[in-house]
PAKOL-824922 format. One record per residue (C-alpha): residue in three letters; x, y, z. Coordinates in steps of 0.2 Angstrom, whole numbers, plus 5000, padded with zeros to 4 digits. Layout:
# residues N
ALAXYZ...
//
This chain:
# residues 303
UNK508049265129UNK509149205142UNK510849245146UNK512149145153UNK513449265157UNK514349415152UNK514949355136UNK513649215130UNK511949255127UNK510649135121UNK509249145110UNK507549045108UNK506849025091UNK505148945088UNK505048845073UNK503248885065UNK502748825050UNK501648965039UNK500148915028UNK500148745034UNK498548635022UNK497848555037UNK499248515050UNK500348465035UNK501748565024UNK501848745026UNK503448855026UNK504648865041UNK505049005050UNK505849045064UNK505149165075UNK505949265092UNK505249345104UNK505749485117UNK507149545102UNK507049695111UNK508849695114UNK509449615099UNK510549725086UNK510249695068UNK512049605068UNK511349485080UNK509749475071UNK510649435055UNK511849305066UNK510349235073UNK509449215057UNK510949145048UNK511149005061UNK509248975061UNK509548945043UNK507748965036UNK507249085021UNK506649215035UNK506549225053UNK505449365062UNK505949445078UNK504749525088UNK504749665099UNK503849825107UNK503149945100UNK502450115100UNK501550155085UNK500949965083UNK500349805095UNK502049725090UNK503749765081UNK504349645068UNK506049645060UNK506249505046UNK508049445041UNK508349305028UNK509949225030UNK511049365021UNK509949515023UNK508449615031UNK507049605021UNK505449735024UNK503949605025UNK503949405027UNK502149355025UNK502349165030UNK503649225045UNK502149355048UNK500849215048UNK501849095060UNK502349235073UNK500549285074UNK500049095074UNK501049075089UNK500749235099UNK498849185097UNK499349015103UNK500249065120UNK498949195123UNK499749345118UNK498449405105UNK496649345103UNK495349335088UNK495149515081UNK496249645074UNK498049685081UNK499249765070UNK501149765068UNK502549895064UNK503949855050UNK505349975043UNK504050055032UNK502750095046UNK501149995054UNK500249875046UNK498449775051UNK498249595054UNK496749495058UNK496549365067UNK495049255061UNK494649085067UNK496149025072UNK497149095055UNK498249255054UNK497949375040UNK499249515034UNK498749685028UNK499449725008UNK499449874999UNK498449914982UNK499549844968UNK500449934956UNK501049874940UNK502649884928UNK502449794910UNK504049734902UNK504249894894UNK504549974909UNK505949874913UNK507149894898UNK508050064906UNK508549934918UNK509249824906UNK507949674909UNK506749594894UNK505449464896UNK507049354887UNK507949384901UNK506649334912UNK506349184901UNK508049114900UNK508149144919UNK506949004922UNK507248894905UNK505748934898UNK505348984880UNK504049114876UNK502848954871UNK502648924888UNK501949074895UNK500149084896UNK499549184881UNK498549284889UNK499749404900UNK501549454898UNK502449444916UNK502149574925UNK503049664940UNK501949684953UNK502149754971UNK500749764987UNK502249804997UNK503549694989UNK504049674972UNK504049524961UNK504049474944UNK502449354941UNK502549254927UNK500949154918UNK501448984911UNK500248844902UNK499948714912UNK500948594928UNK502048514919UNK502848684912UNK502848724930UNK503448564937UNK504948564923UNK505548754926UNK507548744927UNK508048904938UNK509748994934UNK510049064951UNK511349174948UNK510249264934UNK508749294944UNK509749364956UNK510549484945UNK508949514937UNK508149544953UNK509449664959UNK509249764943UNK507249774948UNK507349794966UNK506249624967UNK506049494980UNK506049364967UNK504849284953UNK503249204958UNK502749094944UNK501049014943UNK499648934932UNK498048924934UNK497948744930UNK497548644947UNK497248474953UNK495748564965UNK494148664959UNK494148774975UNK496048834969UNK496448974958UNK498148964955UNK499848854959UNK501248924961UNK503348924963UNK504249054971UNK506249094967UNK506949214977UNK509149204976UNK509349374978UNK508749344997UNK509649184997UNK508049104995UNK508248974981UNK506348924983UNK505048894996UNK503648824998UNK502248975003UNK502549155001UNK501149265007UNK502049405002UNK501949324983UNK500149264984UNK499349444986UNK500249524971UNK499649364961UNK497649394967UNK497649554961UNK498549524945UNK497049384943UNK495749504946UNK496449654937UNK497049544920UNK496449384918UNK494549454922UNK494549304938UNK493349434945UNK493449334965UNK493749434982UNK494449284989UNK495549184978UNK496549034985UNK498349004981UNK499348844983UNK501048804983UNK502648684987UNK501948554977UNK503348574967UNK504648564980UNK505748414984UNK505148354997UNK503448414994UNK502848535006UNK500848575000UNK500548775008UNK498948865006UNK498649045007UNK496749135007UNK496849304999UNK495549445005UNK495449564990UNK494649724997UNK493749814981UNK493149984981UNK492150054964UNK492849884954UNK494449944959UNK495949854972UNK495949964986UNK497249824996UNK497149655004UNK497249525018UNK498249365014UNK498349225027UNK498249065033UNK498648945049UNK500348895055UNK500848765065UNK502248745078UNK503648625073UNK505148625084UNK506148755094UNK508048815092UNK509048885106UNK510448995097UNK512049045104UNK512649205103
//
């Protein structure tokens, strides 16, 4: 971070692109380092003309290697998996951090990451679970959810009801038949957001586990409006909540699974994201989710 004087500061932003598949598509985030003297309002300013669906800012910290504050372009949000994935990309790029573990601190304490052959992985919690049932004090039922999206109960996988699932954030993962249910989903925005302000969710992460590649378990789309995220193309926080709901209710009994997604957005932007279940007793103790990131472009904000 520069500054020009008194009154004008400027900003560098790294534009890093998370779960790239090879050194293509991915999701963009922007990353900023030496935040230390940034307020949250400049964060959010910063964030906002950055104009991504997060942007991490990283600073000291005394209870992990790094401090990382995430803002979307209206709001903090606790965690960002692609915007954690592309700022520890790039620190391992300029030299900062080097294969092995590191850790980094968020508004709800420490968290591990691992740095393994050149891709970043992210430390989730166990998972926990909320049935539709659970939801109805809260005024949302799986119709709700339904004609959020545009979907009819015929399109939903028969084999599980969606679920609310949180490993550190919360979101609604939805099973539906096959790609083209997937491909033709017709998002309300305004309903998902109420719905996911009701809940307390990120958004909806909705998948099959119909694919065009054997060593893939599941494709994905993620809608996340209440964050002003309409939808992106990888979401790493999304991917570990879908593993474990594979493992734990559709019996896909893997401790890595392999997640895809932005084939579905316009243009496409193909993301992949590795998922390390850590299993204690048959049971989900938490989880690593990763992937590489790749350097796109650099910003210099005005403040």
């Amino acid at each position: 971070m520069t500054q020009s004087h008194t009154n004008v500061r400027r900003v560098r932003a790294q534009i890093v692109n998370g779960f790239v598949t090879g050194k293509i598509g991915g999701n963009p985030a922007g990353v900023v380092l030496d935040a230390d003297n940034l307020s949250e309002e400049d964060m959010l300013n910063i964030a906002a003309q950055v104009g991504l669906s997060e942007t991490a800012f990283v600073s000291q910290s005394d209870a992990a290697d790094f401090k990382l504050d995430f803002f979307t372009p209206n709001r903090r949000i606790a965690h960002c998996g692609h915007a954690t994935i592309a700022t520890f990309s790039y620190l391992t790029e300029i030299g900062r951090v080097s294969e092995g573990e590191t850790s980094k601190e968020t508004v709800d304490g420490p968290r591990k990451i691992l740095i393994k052959n050149g891709a970043a992985f992210m430390e989730q919690l166990a998972p926990t679970y909320r049935k539709p049932s659970d939801w109805q004090s809260q005024g949302v039922t799986v119709q709700d959810v339904l004609a959020s999206l545009g979907l009819s109960e015929g399109d939903l996988d028969s084999r599980i009801d969606p679920v609310l699932v949180n490993t550190g954030n919360s979101f609604i993962v939805v099973a539906v038949t096959d790609t083209s249910v997937l491909g033709a989903i017709t998002p309300n925005f305004s309903q998902i957001a109420d719905i996911s302000e009701k809940l307390n969710l990120i958004g909806y992460y909705v998948f099959t586990t119909e694919t065009e590649s054997t060593d893939r378990d599941a494709t994905t789309r993620m809608f996340g409006p209440r964050f002003a995220i309409e939808e992106e193309s990888a979401t790493g926080m999304a991917a570990g909540p879908l593993a474990c709901l594979l493992y734990d209710f559709l019996d896909l009994k893997k401790e890595t699974l392999m997640i895809e997604q932005g084939n579905f957005m316009h243009p496409a932007s193909p993301s992949q994201i590795s998922v390390e279940l850590i299993i204690e007793n048959a049971q989900i103790k938490g989880l690593m989710a990763g992937g590489y990131g790749k350097v796109m472009a650099q910003l210099d904000i005005t403040l």
